[in-house]
C-alpha positions as CSV (number, residue, x, y, z in Angstrom):
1,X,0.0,0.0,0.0
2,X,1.3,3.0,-0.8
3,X,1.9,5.6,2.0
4,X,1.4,8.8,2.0
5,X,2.0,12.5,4.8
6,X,-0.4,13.9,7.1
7,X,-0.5,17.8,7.4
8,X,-2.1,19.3,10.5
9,X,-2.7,23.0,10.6
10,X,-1.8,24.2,14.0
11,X,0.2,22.7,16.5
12,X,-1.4,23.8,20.1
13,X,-5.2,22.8,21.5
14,X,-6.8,21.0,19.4
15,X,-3.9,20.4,16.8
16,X,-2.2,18.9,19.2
17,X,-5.1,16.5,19.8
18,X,-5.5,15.6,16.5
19,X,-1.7,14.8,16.4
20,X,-1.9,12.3,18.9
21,X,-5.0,10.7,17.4
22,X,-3.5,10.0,13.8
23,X,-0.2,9.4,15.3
24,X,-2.0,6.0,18.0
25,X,-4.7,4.6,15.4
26,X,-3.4,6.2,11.8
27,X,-0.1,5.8,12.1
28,X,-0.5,3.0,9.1
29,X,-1.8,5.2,6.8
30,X,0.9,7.7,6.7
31,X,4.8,7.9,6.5
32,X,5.2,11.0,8.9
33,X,2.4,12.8,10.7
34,X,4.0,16.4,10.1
35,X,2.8,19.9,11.8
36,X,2.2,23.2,9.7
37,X,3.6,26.1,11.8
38,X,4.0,30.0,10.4
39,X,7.6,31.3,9.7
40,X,7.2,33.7,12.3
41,X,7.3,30.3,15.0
42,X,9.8,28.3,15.8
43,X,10.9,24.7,14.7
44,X,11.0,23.0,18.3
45,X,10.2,19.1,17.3
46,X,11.7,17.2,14.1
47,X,8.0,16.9,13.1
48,X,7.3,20.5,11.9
49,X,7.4,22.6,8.4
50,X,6.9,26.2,7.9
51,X,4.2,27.5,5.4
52,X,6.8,28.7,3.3
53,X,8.1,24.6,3.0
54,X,4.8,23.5,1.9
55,X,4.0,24.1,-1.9
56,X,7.6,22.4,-2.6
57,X,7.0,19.4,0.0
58,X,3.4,18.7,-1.3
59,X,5.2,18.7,-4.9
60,X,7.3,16.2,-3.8
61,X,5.7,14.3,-1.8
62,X,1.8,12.4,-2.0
63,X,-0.4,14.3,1.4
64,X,-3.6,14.8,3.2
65,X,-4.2,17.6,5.2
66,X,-7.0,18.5,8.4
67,X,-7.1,21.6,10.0
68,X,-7.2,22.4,14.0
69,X,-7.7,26.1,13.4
70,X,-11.1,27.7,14.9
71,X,-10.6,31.2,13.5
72,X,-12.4,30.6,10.1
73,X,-11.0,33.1,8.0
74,X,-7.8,31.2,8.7
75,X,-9.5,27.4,8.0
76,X,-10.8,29.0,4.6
77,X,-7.6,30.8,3.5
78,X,-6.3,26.6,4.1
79,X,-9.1,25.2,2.5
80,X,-8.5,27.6,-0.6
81,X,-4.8,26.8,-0.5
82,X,-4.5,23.5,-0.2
83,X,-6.7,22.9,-3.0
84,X,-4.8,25.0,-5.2
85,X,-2.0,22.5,-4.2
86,X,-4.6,19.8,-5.2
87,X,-4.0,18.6,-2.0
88,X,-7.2,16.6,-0.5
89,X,-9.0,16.7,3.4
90,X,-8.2,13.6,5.4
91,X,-10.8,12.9,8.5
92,X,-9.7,11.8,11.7
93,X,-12.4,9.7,13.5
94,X,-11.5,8.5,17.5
95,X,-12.2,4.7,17.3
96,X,-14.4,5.4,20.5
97,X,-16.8,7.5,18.4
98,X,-20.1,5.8,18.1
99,X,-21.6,7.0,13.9
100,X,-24.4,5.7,12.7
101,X,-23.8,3.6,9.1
102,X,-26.1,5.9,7.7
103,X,-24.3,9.2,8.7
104,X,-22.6,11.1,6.2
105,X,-19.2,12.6,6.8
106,X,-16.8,14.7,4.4
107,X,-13.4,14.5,4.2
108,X,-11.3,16.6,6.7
109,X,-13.3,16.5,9.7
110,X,-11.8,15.6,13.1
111,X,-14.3,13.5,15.3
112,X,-12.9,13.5,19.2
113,X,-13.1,10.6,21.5
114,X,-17.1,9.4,23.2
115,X,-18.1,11.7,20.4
116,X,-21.8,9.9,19.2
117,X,-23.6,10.8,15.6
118,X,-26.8,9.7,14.7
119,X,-29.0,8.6,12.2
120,X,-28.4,9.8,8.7
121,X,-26.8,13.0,9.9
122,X,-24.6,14.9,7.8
123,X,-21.0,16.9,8.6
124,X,-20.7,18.7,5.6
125,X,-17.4,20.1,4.2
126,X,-14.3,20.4,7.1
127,X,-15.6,20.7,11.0
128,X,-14.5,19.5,14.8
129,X,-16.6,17.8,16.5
130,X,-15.0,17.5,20.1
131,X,-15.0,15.5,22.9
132,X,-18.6,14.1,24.4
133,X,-20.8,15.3,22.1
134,X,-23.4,14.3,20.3
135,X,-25.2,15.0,17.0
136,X,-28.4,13.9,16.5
137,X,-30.1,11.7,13.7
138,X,-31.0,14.3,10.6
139,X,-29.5,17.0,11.4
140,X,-26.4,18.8,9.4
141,X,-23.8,20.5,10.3
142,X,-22.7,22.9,7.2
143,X,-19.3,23.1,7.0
144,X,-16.7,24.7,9.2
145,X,-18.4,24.7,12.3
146,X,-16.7,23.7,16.1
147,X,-18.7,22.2,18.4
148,X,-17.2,22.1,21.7
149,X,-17.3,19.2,24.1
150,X,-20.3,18.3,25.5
151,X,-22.3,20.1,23.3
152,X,-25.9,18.3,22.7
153,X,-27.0,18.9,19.4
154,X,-30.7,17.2,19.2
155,X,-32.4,15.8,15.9
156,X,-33.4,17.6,12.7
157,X,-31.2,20.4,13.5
158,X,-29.9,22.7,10.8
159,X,-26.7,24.6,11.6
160,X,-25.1,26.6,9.4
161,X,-21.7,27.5,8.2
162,X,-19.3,28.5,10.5
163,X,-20.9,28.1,13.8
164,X,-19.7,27.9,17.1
165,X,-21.5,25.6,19.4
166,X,-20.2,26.0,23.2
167,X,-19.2,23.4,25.6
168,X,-22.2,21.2,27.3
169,X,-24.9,23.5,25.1
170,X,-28.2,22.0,23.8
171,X,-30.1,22.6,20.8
172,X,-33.6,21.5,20.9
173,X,-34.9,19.7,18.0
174,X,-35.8,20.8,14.6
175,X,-34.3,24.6,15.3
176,X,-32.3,26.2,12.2
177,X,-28.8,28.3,13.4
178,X,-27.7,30.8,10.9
179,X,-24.6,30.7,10.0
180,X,-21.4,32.6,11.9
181,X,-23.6,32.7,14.9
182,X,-22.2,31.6,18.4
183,X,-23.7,29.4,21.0
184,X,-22.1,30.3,24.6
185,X,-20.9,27.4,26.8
186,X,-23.9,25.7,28.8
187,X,-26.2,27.7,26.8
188,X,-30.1,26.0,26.3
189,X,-31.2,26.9,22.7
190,X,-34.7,25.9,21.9
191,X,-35.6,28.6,18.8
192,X,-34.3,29.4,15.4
193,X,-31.3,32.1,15.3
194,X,-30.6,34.3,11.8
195,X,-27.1,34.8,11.1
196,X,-24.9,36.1,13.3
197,X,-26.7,35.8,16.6
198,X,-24.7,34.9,19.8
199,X,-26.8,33.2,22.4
200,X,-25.9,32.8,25.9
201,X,-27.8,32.0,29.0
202,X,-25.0,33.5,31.0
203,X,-26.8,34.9,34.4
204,X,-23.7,35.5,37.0
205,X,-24.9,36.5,40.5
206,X,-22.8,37.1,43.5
207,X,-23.7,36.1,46.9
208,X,-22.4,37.0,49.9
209,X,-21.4,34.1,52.6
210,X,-23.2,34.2,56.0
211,X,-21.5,32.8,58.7
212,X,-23.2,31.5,61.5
């Protein structure tokens, strides 16, 4: 079987999570598991190559690529690049992730450990689906959104592109998210949002401690 080198774009949080995915339960696929860094950063493991490296290392060399980045104008200025390089998406799935067989999932998506998708749902395009969360049957998730662990995404939702969906948040069945909008951490969402909405349920109080 032929072998081939697996780019990940960033090298901290979630990057680095990715990294040591591929590098347990992929390892097979590739010859060398390689981070992208800037050339403003600095080389500090043998497993690194600046953005300057890559057009002549992808000519040389067969490659996949996923992308750790949650700043989306960054993950599409990637996208846009690497497919100039006619360089294709490689997914990442934890083997502890529970997918339905009728689930649909593009290439380039990184799916993190006790992660569970449901029945015929679809993770269109690239997107990170973290730790503990779930996804429930019919819904889509439109490209280039990061939900956050523990988010609870129920059935027939809609979400659009480039969403944010906070740790342990739920959204109630059958709502549509516009895309770019934000879902705070531990945030209940039971109503369509238009684009660019940022819902939180955030209610700090502070109490003052009576001692007896």
């Amino acid at each position: 079987m032929s072998m081939s080198n697996l780019l990940i774009f960033g090298k901290a949080s979630t990057g680095l999570e990715i990294f040591e995915v591929a590098r347990r339960y992929y390892n097979f696929f590739f010859d060398s598991i390689l981070f992208v860094i800037g050339n403003h950063e600095t080389k500090d493991e043998p497993n690194q190559i600046f953005d300057s490296e890559l057009e002549s290392f992808c000519k040389e060399n067969d490659c996949k690529y996923i992308i750790s980045f949650s700043n989306n104008s960054i993950r599409l200025k990637t996208e846009l690049l690497m497919k100039n390089l006619d360089v294709s998406a490689f997914t990442i799935i934890h083997p502890s992730a529970i997918i339905s067989d009728t689930a649909k999932i593009d290439s380039g998506n990184y799916i993190a450990a006790n992660v569970v998708i449901s029945s015929y749902a679809q993770l269109i395009g690239t997107n990170i689906v973290n730790y503990n969360s779930t996804i429930g049957h019919h819904s889509i998730i439109n490209g280039h959104c990061i939900i956050n662990p523990g988010a609870r995404i129920s059935g027939n939702v809609f979400l659009g592109r480039s969403c944010l969906v906070g740790s342990n948040s739920f959204l109630f069945q059958g709502i549509t998210i516009g895309q770019n909008s934000i879902i705070d951490a531990l945030t209940h969402v039971d109503k369509d949002l238009s684009e660019k909405m940022i819902a939180s349920s955030k209610n700090i109080k502070i109490f003052k401690r009576v001692i007896l």
